[in-house]
C-alpha positions as CSV (number, residue, x, y, z in Angstrom):
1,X,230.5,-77.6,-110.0
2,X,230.1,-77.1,-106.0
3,X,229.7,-80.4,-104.5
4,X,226.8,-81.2,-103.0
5,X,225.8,-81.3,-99.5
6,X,225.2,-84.8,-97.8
7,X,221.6,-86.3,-96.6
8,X,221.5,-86.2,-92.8
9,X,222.0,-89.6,-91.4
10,X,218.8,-90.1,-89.9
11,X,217.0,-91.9,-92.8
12,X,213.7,-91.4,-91.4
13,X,214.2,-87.9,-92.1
14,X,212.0,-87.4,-95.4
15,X,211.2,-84.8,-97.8
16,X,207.5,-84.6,-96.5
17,X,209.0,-84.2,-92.5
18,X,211.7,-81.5,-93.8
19,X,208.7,-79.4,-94.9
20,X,206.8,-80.3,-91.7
21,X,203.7,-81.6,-93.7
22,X,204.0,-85.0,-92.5
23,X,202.1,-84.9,-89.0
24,X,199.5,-82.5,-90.2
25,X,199.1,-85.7,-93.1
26,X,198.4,-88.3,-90.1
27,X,196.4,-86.0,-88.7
28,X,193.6,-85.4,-91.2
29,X,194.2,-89.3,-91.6
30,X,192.8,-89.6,-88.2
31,X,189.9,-87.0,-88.9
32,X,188.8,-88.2,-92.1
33,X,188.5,-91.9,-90.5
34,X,186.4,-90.4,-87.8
35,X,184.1,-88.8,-89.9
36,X,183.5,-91.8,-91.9
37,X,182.4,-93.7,-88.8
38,X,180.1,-91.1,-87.1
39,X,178.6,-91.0,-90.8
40,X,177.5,-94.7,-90.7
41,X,176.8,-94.7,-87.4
42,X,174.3,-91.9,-88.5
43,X,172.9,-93.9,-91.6
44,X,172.5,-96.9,-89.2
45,X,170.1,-94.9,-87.4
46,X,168.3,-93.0,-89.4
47,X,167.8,-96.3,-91.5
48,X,166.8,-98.0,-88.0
49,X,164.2,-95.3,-87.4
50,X,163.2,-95.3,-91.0
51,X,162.3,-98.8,-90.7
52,X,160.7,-99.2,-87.4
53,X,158.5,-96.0,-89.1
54,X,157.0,-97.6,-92.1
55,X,156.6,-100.8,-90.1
56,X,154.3,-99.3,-88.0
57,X,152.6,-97.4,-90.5
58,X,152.5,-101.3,-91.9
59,X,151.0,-102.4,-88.9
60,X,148.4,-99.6,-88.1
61,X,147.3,-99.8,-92.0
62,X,147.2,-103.4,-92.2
63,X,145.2,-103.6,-88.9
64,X,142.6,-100.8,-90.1
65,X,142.4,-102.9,-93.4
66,X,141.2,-105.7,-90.9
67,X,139.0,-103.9,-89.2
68,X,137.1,-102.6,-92.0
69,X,137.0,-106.0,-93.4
70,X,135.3,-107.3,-90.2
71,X,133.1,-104.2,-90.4
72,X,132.2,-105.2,-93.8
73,X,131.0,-108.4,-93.0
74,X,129.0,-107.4,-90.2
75,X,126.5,-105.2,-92.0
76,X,126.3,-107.6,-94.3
77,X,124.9,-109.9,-92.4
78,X,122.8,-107.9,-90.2
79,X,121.2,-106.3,-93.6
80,X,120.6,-109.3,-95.0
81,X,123.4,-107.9,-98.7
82,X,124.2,-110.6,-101.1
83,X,127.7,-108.8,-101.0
84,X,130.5,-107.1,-98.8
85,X,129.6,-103.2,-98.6
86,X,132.4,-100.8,-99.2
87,X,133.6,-99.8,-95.6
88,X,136.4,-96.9,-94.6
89,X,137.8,-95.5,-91.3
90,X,139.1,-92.7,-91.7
91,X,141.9,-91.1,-89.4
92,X,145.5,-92.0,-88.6
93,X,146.4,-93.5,-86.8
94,X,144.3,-96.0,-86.6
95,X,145.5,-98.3,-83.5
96,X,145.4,-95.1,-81.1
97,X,141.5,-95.0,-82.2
98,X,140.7,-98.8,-82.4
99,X,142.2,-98.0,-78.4
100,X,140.9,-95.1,-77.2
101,X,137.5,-97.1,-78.3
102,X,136.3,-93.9,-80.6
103,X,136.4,-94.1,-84.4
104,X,136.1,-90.4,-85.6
105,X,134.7,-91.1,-89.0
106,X,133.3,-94.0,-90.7
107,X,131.6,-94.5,-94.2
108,X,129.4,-97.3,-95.6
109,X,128.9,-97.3,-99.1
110,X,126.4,-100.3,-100.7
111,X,125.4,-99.3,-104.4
112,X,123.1,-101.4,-106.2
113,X,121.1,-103.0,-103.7
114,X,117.8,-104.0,-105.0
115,X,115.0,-101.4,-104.0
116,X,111.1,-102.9,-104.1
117,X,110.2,-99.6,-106.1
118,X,112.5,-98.7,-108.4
119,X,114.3,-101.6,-109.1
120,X,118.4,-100.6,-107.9
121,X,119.5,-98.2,-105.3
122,X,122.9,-97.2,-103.2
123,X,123.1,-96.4,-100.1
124,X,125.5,-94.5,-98.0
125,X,126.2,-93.3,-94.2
126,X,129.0,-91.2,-92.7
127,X,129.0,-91.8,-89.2
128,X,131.0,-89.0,-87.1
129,X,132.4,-89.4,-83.5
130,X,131.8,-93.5,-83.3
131,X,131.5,-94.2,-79.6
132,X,132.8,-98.0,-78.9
133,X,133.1,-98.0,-75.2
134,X,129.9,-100.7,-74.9
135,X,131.5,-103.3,-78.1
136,X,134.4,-104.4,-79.5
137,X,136.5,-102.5,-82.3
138,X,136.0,-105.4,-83.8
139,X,132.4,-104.6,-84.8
140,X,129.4,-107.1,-84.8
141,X,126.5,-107.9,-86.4
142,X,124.6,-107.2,-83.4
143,X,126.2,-104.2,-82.5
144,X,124.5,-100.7,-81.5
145,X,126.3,-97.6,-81.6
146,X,126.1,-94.1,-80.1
147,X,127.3,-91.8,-83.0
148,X,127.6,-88.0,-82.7
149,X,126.8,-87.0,-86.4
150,X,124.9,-89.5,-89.2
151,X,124.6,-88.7,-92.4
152,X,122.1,-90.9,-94.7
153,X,122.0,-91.2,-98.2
154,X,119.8,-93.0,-100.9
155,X,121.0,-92.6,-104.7
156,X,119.1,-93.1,-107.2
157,X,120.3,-93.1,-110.8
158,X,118.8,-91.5,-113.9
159,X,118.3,-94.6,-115.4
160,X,116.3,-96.2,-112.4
161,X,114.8,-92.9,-112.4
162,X,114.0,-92.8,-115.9
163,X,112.6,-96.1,-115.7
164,X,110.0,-95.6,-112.8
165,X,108.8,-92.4,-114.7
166,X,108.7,-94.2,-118.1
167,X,111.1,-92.4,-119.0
168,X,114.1,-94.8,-120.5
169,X,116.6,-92.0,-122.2
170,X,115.8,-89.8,-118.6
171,X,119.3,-87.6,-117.7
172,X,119.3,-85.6,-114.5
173,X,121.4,-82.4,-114.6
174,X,122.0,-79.9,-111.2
175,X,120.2,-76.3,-111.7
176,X,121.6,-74.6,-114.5
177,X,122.6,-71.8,-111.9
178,X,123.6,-73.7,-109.3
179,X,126.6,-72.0,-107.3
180,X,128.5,-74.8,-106.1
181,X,131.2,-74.9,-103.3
182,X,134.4,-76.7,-103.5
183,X,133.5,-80.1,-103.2
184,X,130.6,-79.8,-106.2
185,X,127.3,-78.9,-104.4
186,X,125.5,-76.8,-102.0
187,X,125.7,-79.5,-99.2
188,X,129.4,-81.0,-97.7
189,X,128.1,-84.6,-99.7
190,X,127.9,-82.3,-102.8
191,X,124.0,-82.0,-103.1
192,X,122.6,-79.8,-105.1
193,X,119.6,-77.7,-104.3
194,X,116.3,-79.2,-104.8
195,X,114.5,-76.8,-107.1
196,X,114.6,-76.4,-111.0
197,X,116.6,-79.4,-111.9
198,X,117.1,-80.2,-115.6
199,X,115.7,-83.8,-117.0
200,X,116.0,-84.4,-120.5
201,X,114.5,-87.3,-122.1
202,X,111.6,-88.2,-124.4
203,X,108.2,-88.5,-123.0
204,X,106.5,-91.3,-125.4
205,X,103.8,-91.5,-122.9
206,X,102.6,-87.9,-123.6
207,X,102.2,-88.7,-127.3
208,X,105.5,-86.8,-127.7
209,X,108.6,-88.6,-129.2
210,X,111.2,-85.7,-129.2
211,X,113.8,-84.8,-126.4
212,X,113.0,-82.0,-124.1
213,X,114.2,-80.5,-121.0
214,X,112.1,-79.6,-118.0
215,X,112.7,-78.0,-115.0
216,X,112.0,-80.0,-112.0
217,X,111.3,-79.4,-108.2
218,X,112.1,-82.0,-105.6
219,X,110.3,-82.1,-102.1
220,X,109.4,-84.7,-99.5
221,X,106.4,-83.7,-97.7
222,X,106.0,-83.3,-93.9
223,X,103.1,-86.6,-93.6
224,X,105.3,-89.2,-95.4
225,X,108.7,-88.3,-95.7
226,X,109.5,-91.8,-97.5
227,X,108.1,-90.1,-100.3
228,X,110.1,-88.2,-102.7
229,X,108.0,-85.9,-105.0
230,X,108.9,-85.0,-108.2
231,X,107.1,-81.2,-109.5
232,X,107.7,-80.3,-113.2
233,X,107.0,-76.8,-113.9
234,X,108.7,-75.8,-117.0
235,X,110.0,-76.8,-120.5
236,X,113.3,-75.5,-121.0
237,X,115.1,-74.1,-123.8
238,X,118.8,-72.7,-124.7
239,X,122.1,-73.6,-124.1
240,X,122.5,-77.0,-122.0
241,X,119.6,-78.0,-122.6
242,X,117.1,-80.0,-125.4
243,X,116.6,-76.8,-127.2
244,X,113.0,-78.2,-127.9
245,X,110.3,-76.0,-128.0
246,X,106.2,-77.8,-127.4
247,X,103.2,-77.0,-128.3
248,X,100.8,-75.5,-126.0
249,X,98.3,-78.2,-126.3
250,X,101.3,-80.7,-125.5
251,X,102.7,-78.8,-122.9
252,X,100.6,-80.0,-119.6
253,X,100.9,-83.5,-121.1
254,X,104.6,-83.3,-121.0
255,X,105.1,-81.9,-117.7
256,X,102.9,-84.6,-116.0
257,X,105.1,-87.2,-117.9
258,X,108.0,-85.8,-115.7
259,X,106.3,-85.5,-112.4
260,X,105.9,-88.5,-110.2
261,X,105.6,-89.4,-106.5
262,X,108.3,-92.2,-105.4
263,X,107.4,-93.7,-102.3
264,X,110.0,-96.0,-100.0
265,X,112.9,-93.7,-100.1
266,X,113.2,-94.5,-96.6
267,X,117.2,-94.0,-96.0
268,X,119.8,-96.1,-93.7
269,X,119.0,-96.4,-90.3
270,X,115.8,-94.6,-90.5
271,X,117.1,-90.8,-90.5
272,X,114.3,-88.5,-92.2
273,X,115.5,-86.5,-95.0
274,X,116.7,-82.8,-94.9
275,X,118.5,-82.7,-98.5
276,X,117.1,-83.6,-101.8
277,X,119.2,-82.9,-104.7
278,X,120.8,-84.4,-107.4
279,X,125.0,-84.9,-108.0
280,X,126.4,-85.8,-111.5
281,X,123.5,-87.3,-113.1
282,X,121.9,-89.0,-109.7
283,X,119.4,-88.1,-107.6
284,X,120.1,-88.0,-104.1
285,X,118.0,-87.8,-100.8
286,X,120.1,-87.5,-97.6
287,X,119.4,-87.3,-94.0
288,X,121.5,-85.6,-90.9
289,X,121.1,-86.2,-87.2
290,X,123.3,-85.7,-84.2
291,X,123.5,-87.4,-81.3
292,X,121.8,-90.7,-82.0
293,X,122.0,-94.2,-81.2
294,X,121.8,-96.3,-84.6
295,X,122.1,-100.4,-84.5
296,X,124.1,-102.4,-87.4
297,X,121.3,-103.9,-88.9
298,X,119.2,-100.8,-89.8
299,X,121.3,-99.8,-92.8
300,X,119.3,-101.1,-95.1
301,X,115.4,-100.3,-95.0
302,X,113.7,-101.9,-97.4
């Protein structure tokens, strides 16, 4: 057998170095190491960012939380409620508005408030373009405020209803052929029209004790607009409805059991109506008015 040829006498000479691999090793060494550091100086800031992101979001919600809050407890006491009313402003963010001393929507919401006439009512207003230059965003009792676009609401449900009109099993329905829009009614709020509503209960009063449906109009007229008006004209048979058929000589009996006049439907801060309508099974009358001046306490009118 051939002997074999001596190792060179430089024993830092290795296998890797004789193939010339080993610098291209330390190399990518150096490159990997380098990555690795840009990449958590990148997570450090995006996680930096992150955080200083939801904390304002924090800050700007939890601030907006206490605005409404103090907003809350403002009408409260300048309308006389035995509790907090539901309060939102809407928009965000929320510290840029409270700032720039213009809310661009607000909403009130007060359901079951006793009403002198028919017993329980809610009330609602959507206040568009909130001008705050004169008071603080920190609203007061006392405060008055220049708003671009009100929207009033009184609610009224079937049950109250029902009960004013002697009625105690009363259900509202919208017009069987109502054509609706995306958010449920003719109106933005979700109204529907005023004219042939469907109520279905039993009128004992008219010496009839079976359920029936009638088609009902709703109007306010123009020389007391606190006063809704309730027309029947028809009784109604067929699908989604009673399906109850009466006599002729019960007939006018039974239609005047369903019509009514309900005075003090006077709505929050005094806007006259434009909109009556029912949604789901309430009936709703609601005002709209731009450019008016409204103060805190005339939410609630009666």
């Amino acid at each position: 057998m051939a002997d074999t040829p001596p190792l060179p006498a430089d024993d830092r000479i290795t296998i890797a170095r004789n193939l010339g691999i080993s610098r291209a090793e330390r190399l990518g060494h150096v490159r990997i190491g380098q990555n690795v550091r840009v990449r958590k100086v990148l997570i450090g800031l995006v996680a930096t960012v992150t955080t200083l992101a939801v904390g304002a979001v924090g800050v700007d919600f939890g601030t907006a939380i206490y605005a409404e809050f103090r907003w809350a407890r403002s009408v409260r006491s300048a309308n006389h409620l035995p509790f907090d009313p539901w309060v939102g402003i809407l928009g965000f963010p929320f510290v840029t508005q409270a700032m720039g001393h213009h809310y661009r929507e607000v909403e009130i919401r007060a359901g079951g408030v006793d009403h002198p006439v028919v017993g329980k009512a809610s009330i609602e207003a959507t206040m568009h373009s909130v001008d705050l230059t004169e008071t603080s965003w920190l609203i007061s009792p006392n405060s008055t405020l220049p708003v671009g676009k009100l929207e009033s609401r009184l609610i009224v449900d079937s049950t109250h209803v029902g009960r004013f009109m002697g009625i105690k099993d009363l259900l509202v329905e919208a017009p069987p052929k109502e054509t609706n829009d995306a958010t449920g009614g003719t109106t933005e709020s979700g109204i529907s029209g005023s004219r042939g509503l469907v109520f279905t209960g039993t009128p004992t009063a008219a010496g009839f004790d079976e359920r029936v449906s009638v088609a009902v109009d709703l109007s306010t007229p123009e020389d007391d607009v606190t006063t809704l008006v309730f027309n029947a004209t028809d009784v109604l048979t067929g699908p989604g409805t009673a399906d109850e058929q009466v006599p002729d000589d019960k007939k006018a009996a039974v239609l005047a059991a369903f019509g009514t006049r309900m005075p003090g439907m006077k709505l929050p801060f005094g806007i006259a109506p434009t909109t009556e309508g029912a949604r789901g099974s309430d009936i709703i009358i609601e005002g709209i008015s731009t450019g008016v001046t409204v103060a805190l306490d005339g939410f609630r009118q009666s």
